[in-house]
C-alpha positions in Angstrom: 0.0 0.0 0.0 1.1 3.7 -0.3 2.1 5.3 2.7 1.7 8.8 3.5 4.4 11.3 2.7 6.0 13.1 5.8 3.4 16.7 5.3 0.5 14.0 5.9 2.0 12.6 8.5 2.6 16.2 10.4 -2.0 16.4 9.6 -2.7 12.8 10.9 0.0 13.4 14.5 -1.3 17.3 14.4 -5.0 16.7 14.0 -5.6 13.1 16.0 -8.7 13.0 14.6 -10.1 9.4 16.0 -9.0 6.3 13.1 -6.1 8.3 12.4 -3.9 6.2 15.3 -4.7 3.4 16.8 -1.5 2.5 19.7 -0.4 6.1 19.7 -3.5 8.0 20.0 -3.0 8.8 23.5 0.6 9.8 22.9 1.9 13.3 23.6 3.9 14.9 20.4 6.8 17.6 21.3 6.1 20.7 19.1 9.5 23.0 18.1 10.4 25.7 20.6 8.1 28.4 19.4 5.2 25.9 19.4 4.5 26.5 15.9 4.5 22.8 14.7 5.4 19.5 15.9 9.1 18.3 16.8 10.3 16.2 14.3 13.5 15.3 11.6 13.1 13.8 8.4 15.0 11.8 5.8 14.4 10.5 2.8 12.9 6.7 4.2 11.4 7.9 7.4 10.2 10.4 9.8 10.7 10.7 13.4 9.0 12.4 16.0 9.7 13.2 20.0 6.7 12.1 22.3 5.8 10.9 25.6 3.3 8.7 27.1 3.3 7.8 31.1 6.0 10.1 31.9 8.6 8.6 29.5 10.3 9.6 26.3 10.1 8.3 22.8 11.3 8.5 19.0 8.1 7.5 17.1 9.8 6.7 13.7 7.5 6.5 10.9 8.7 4.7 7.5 7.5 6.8 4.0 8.2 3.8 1.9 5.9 0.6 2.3 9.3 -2.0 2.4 7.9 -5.2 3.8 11.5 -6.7 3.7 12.5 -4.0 5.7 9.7 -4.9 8.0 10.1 -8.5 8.1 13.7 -8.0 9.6 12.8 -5.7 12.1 10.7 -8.5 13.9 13.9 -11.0 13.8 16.4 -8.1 15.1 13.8 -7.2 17.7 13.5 -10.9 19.2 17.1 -11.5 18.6 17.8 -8.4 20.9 15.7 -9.3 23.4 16.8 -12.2 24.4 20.7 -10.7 25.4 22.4 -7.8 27.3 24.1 -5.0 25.6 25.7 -2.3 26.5 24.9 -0.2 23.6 21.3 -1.3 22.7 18.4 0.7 22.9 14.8 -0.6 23.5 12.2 -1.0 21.0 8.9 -2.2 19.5 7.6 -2.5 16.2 4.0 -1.9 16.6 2.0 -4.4 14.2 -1.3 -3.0 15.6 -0.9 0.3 14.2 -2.0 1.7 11.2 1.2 2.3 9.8 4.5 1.0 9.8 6.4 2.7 12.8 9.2 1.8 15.4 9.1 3.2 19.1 12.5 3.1 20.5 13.3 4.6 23.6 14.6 8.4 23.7 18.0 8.6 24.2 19.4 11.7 25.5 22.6 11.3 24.9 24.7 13.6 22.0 25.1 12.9 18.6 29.2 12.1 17.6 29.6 15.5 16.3 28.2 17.6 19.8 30.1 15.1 21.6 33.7 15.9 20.3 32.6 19.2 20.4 33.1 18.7 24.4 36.0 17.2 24.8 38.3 17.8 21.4 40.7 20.0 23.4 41.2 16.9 26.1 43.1 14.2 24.4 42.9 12.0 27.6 38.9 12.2 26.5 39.6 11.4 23.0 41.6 8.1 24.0 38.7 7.0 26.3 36.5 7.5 23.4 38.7 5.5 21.3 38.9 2.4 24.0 34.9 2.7 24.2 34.7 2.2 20.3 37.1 -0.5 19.9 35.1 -2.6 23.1 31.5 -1.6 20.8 33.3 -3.5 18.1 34.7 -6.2 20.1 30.6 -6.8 22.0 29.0 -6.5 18.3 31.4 -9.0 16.7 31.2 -11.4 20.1 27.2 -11.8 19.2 27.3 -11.8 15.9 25.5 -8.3 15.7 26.5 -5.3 13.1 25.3 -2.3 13.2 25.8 -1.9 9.2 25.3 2.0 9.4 27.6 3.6 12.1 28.1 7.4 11.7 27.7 10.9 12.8 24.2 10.5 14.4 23.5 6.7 14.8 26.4 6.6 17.7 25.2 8.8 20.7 26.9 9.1 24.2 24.6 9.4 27.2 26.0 10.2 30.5 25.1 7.5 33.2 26.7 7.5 36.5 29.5 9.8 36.1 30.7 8.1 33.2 29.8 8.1 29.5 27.8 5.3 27.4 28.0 4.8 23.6 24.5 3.8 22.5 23.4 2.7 18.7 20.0 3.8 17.5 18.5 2.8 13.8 18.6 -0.7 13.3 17.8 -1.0 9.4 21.3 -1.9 8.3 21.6 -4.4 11.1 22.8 -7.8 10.4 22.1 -11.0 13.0 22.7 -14.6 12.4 19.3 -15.6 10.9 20.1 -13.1 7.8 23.2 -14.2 6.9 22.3 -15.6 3.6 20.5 -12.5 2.9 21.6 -9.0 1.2 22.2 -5.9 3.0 18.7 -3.2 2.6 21.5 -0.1 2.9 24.9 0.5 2.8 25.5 3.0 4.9 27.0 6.4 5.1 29.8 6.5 2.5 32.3 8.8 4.5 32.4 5.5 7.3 31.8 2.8 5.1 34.7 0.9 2.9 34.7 2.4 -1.1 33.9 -1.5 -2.5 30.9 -2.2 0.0 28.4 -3.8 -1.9 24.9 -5.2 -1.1 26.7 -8.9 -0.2 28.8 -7.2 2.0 27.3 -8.6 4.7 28.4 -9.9 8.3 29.0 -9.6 12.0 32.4 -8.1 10.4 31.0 -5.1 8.6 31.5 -2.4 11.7 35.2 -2.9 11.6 35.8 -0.3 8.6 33.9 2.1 10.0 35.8 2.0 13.4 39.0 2.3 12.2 37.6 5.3 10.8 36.6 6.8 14.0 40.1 5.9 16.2 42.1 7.2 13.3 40.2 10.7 12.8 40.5 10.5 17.0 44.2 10.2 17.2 44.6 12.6 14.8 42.5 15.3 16.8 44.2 14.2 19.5 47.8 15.4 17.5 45.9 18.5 16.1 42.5 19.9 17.6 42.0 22.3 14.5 41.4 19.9 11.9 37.7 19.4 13.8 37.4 22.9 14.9 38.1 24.6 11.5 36.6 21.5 9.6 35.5 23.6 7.0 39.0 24.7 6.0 40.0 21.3 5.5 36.9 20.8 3.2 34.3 18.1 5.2 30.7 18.6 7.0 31.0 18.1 10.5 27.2 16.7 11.1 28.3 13.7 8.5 31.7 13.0 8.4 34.8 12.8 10.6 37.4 13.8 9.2 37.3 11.8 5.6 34.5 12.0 2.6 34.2 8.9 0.0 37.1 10.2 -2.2 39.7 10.2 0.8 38.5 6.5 1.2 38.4 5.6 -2.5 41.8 7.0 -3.5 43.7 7.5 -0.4 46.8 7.9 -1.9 45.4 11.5 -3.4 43.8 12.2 -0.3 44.8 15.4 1.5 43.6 14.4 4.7 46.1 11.5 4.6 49.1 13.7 3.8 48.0 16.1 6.4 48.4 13.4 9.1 51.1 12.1 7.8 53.2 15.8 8.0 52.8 15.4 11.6 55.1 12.7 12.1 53.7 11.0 14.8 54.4 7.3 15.2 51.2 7.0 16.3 49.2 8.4 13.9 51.2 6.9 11.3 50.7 3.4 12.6 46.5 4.6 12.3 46.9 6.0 8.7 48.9 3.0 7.7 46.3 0.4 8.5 43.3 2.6 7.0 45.0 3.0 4.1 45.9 -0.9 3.7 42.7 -1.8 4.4 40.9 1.1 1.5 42.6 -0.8 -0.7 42.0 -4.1 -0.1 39.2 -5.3 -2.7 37.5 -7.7 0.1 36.2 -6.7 3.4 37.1 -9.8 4.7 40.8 -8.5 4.8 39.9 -6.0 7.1 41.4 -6.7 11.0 40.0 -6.0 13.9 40.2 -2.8 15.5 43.4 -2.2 17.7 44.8 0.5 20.0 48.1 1.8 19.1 50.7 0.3 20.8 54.5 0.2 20.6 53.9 -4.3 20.1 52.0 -2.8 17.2 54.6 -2.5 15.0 56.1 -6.7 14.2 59.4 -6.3 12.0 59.7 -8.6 9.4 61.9 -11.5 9.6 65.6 -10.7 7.8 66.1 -12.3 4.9 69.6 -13.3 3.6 70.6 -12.9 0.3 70.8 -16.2 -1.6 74.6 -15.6 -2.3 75.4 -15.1 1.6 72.8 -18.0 2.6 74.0 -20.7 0.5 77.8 -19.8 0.4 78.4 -22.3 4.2 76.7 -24.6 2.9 79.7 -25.2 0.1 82.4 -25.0 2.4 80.7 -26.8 5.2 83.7 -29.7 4.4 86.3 -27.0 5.2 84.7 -25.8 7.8 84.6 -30.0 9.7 88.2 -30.3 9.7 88.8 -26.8 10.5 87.4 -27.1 13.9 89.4 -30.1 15.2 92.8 -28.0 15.2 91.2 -25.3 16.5 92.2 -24.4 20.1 89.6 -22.5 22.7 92.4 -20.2 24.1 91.6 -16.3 23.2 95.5 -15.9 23.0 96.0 -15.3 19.0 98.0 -17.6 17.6 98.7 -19.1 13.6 96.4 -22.2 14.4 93.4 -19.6 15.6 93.6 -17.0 13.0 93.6 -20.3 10.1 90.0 -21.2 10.7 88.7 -17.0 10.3 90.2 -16.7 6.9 88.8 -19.9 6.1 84.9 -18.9 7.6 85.2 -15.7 5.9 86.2 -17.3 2.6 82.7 -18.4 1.1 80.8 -15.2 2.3 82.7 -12.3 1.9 85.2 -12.7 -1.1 82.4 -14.8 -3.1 80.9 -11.8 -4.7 84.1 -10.5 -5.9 84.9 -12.2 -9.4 82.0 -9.9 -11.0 82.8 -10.9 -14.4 82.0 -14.5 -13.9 79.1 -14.3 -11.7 76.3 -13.4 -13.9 77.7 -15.4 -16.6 77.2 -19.0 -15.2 75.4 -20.4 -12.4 78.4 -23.5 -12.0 80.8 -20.7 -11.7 80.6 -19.5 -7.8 80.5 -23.1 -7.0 84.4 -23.2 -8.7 85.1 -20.0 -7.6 84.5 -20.8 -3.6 86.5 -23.8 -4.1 89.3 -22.0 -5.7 89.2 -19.3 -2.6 90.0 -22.2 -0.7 93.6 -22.2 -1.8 94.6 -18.7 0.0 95.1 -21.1 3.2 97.8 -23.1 1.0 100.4 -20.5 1.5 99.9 -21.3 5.4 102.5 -23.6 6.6 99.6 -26.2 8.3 99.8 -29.3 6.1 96.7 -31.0 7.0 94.9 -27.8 4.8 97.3 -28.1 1.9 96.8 -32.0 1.3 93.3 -31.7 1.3 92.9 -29.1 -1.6 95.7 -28.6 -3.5 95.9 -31.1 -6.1 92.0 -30.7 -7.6 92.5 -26.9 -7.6 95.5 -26.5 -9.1 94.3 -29.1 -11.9 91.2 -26.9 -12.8 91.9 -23.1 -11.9 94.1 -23.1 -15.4 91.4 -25.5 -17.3 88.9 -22.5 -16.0 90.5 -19.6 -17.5 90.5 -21.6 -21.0 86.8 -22.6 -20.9 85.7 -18.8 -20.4 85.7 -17.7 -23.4 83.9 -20.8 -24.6 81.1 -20.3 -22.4 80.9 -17.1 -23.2 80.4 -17.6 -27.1 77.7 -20.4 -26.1 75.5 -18.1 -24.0 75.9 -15.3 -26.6 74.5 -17.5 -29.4 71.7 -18.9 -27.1 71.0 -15.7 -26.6 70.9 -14.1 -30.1 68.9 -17.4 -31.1 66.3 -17.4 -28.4 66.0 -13.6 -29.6 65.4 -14.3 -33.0 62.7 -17.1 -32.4 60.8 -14.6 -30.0 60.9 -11.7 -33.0 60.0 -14.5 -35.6 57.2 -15.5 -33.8 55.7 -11.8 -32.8 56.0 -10.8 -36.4 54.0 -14.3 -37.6 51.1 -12.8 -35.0 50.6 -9.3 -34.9 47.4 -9.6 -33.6 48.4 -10.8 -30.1 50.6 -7.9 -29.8 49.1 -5.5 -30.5 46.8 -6.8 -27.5 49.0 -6.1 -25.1 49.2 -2.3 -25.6 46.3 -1.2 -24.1 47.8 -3.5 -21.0 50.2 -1.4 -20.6 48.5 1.8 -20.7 46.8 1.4 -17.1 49.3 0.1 -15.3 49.4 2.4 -12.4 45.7 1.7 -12.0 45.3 -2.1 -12.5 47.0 -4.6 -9.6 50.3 -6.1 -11.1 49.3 -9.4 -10.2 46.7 -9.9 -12.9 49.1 -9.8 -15.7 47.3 -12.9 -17.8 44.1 -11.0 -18.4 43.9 -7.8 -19.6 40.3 -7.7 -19.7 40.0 -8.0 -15.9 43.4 -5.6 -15.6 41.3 -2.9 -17.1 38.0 -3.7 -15.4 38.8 -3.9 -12.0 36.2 -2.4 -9.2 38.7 0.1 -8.3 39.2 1.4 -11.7 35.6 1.8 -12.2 34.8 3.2 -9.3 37.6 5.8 -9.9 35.6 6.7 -13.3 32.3 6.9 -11.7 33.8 9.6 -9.4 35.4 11.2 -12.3 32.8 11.9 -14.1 30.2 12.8 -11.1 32.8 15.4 -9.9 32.8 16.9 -13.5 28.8 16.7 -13.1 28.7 18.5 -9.7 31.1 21.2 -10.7 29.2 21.2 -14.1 32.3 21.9 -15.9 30.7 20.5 -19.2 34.6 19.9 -21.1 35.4 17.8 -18.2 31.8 16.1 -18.9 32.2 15.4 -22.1 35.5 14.3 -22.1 33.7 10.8 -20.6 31.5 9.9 -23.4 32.8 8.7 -26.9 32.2 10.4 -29.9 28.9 9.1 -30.9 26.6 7.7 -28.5 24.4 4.2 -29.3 22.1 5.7 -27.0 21.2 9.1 -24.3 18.3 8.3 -22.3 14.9 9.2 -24.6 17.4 11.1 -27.2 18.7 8.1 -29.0 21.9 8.0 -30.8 23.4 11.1 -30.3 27.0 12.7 -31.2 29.6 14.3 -29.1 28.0 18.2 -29.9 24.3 17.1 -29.5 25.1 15.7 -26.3 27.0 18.8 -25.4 23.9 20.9 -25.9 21.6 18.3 -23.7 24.3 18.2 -21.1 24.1 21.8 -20.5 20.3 22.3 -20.8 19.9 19.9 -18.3 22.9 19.8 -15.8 24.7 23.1 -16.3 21.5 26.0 -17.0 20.0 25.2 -14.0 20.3 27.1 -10.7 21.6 24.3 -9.1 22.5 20.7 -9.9 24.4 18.2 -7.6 24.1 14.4 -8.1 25.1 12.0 -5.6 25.7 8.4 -6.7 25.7 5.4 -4.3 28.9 3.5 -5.1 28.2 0.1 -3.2 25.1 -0.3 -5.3 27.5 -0.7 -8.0 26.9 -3.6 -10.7 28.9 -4.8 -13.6 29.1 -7.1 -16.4 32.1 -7.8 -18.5 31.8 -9.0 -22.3 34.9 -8.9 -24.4 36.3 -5.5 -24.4 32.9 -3.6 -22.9 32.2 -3.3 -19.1 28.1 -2.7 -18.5 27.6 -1.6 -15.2 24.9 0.0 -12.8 24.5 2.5 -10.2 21.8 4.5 -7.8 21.7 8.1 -8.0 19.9 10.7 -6.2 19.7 14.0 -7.9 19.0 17.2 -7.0 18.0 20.1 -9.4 16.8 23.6 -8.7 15.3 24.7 -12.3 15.8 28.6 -11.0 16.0 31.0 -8.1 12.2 30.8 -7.3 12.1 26.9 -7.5 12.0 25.1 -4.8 15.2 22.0 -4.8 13.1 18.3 -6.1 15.1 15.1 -5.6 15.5 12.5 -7.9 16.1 9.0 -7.8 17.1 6.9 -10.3 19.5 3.7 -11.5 21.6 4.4 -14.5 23.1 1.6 -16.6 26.3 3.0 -18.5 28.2 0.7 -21.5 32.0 1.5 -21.7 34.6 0.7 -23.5 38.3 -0.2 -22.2 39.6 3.3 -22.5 36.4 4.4 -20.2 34.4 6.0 -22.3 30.8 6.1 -22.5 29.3 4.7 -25.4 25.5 4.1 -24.0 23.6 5.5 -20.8 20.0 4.8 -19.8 17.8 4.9 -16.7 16.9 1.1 -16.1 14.3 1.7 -13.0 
């Protein structure tokens, strides 16, 4: 059924005419401060009002859009959250009696995220606290196999109980439990808190940990600089809905100036918070992403050393020297000829192996001979027992070496030069295949070097289409109509009801539409992101909200919509259509 819109909703609370309620009749609704009109905060799926009924407070949330899914789930998480004791958890009822679709949750006094730091951003002690209180929110979630799915700005409050402060979650849509696991997520969250790939199957007791390492990093680096939340503005982000980051610093954190500004600090602390956000940006599975940690100096494990392979097998071919070495050799520290016999002979294999650089590369049988030739410097040593057991094979095959040299040489050369020519034979035999590999190498920053067999998935990658979606809605929100264009191909198959359309003809659409208007701003969903690969085109999917003001008397109407887009490998757009 059709629901009413948030203005009816404001008649049917305001008026209480009898039929209009049926649980909440009796309920008292807060009007705004100059009693004008009732209390209440709207989005674009519900709208929630503050009442009171037998001397306690309420959020009385009403849903605009009749989602029986949505519905359906909020029965399971209520009974699932009944029956255990959490810190954070809020009561609440999903009245099936009433009229309409509505959750009553308890009022929470507590303050949003952003009045909260507000508080206490000058007291880094605070800050820390706040960071220990998140990473034990993640650890409780996680131990019942609860996420939140949608952990932000306004969904986290702190109430102040008993001297001490309380994080508390409220708005349960996004919430995952154990009896949905096989399902998709409903939302994806906020975009500045939630990882740049996060898609609809993104879904687990594991989906909070992004958006905590969010929070403790944009924490530690208040805690290094308390002006990059007090002059938030200047450092380009909305206080009320993000902390420190927007989508592109998590998309493309390697361009992000928020991570170079932490990063000029120096602090081995907030580097060790940066590092691990950025790691885990990148990674293209959210399955990668660790649990949320407190910097500590155990944080940091150095990697095991790793010998060369020259140094690490060199004692291994003089291990025979080495066995009758150590029966002449004494214990007393006093220095003598028998003591300083067995160094030379240790250092032999490690540190003059490296030496003969013109027969090295050459061969791989030549260090073997060269070691064994080093062993002779001990035969001008007057100790017999060295001098019987080496001298005879290398004096027989140090002069045989210096003859063979030059015949190795010529025999590597011509494999060489023969190897070569079958390779060039072969390329020119099938053109085709190379010229294939071009476009490979033209997006090799973007593509990950360890897909080097396909190109078609080297070019196609979720990160490289993601980067092109935000390409081209930048251009579209700065409505700088070159940049635009510069997305689509020449000729288009096909522009919405317009057809097949050229590069100019779309030019005058394009600024008709997004660039006349008094205001334009679109604002795509990335995890709703869908694609298809075939050959070398990529189809792929995306929500979008839009908002246009048509001039300076028109009121701002939103949009929704889900655009299908055709590309081709160099990422231009050769067909885009609405699809719902």
């Amino acid at each position: 059924m059709k629901l009413p819109t948030a203005e009816e909703f404001l008649h049917i609370i305001g008026e209480k005419a009898p039929g209009n309620l049926a649980t909440l009749h009796h309920y008292h609704f807060y009007t705004d401060k100059d009693g004008n009109g009732l209390l209440y905060e709207k989005s674009r799926k519900t709208v929630v009002f503050k009442a009171t009924y037998n001397s306690k407070l309420y959020a009385i949330r009403f849903f605009l859009n009749d989602d029986h899914e949505l519905f359906r789930r909020y029965h399971e998480i209520q009974n699932y959250l009944a029956s255990r004791q959490l810190s954070w958890k809020v009561p609440f009822e999903f009245l099936t009696e009433e009229y309409y679709p509505v959750v009553k949750m308890d009022w929470v006094e507590g303050n949003t995220v952003t009045e909260y730091l507000d508080s206490i951003i000058t007291q880094p002690e605070l800050l820390s606290q706040f960071q220990s209180k998140l990473l034990l929110l993640s650890t409780e979630l996680e131990k019942n196999n609860i996420a939140h799915g949608n952990l932000n700005m306004k969904h986290i409050r702190v109430e102040r109980k008993q001297q001490e402060d309380v994080i508390k979650l409220i708005d349960y849509d996004s919430m995952f439990i154990p009896s949905l696991k096989e399902k998709d997520s409903l939302t994806a969250g906020t975009s500045s808190f939630q990882h740049p790939m996060r898609l609809a199957s993104d879904f687990s007791h594991t989906i909070d940990r992004f958006s905590i390492w969010v929070f403790v990093t944009a924490l530690e680096a208040f805690k290094t600089d308390a002006s990059l939340w007090t002059k938030a503005t200047e450092h380009g982000y909305d206080r009320s809905r993000q902390i420190l980051f927007n989508y592109r610093d998590l998309a493309i954190p390697q361009q992000s100036r928020a991570f170079q500004i932490m990063r000029s600090y120096n602090n081995e602390a907030l580097n060790f918070y940066a590092d691990k956000l950025t790691a885990f940006c990148n990674v293209k599975s959210l399955d990668a992403i660790e649990p949320p940690q407190l910097f500590s100096k155990n944080s940091f494990v150095s990697p095991p050393k790793i010998e060369s392979p020259e140094i690490k097998f060199a004692p291994k071919q003089a291990e025979p020297e080495k066995t009758v070495l150590k029966e002449p050799e004494p214990k007393p520290v006093t220095p003598s000829v028998v003591t300083q016999q067995p160094k030379i002979e240790r250092q032999v294999p490690i540190i003059r192996q490296p030496e003969p650089k013109t027969i090295v590369p050459e061969k791989k049988g030549e260090p073997e001979k060269i070691i064994e030739k080093k062993a002779l410097t001990p035969v001008t040593l007057p100790e017999k027992k060295i001098i019987t057991k080496e001298p005879e094979p290398e004096k027989k095959f140090t002069p045989s070496e210096k003859k063979r040299l030059p015949v190795g040489l010529v025999i590597s050369i011509v494999a060489v030069l023969a190897l070569a020519s079958v390779y060039f034979i072969k390329a020119q035999n099938r053109p085709e295949k190379v010229q294939e590999e071009k476009p490979v190498t033209g997006i090799k920053q973007n593509a990950p070097p360890e897909v080097k067999s396909s190109p078609q998935e080297l070019v196609f990658t979720p990160t490289n289409i993601s980067q092109f979606l935000f390409s081209l809605y930048q251009s579209y929100n700065k409505r700088d109509l070159p940049s635009i264009l510069s997305n689509y191909s020449d000729n288009l198959n096909r522009y919405y009801d317009a057809g097949s359309v050229t590069k100019n003809k779309l030019g005058d659409i394009i600024h008709d539409l997004f660039i006349k208007p008094a205001y334009y701003e679109c604002r795509p969903d990335i995890r709703t992101l869908h694609f298809n690969i075939q050959g070398n085109i990529c189809t792929l999917s995306i929500a979008v909200t839009e908002t246009i003001k048509a001039d300076r008397r028109s009121k701002k109407e939103d949009y929704s919509s889900k655009i299908e887009y055709t590309v081709d490998r160099s990422f231009k757009i050769l067909s885009e259509k609405n699809i719902e």
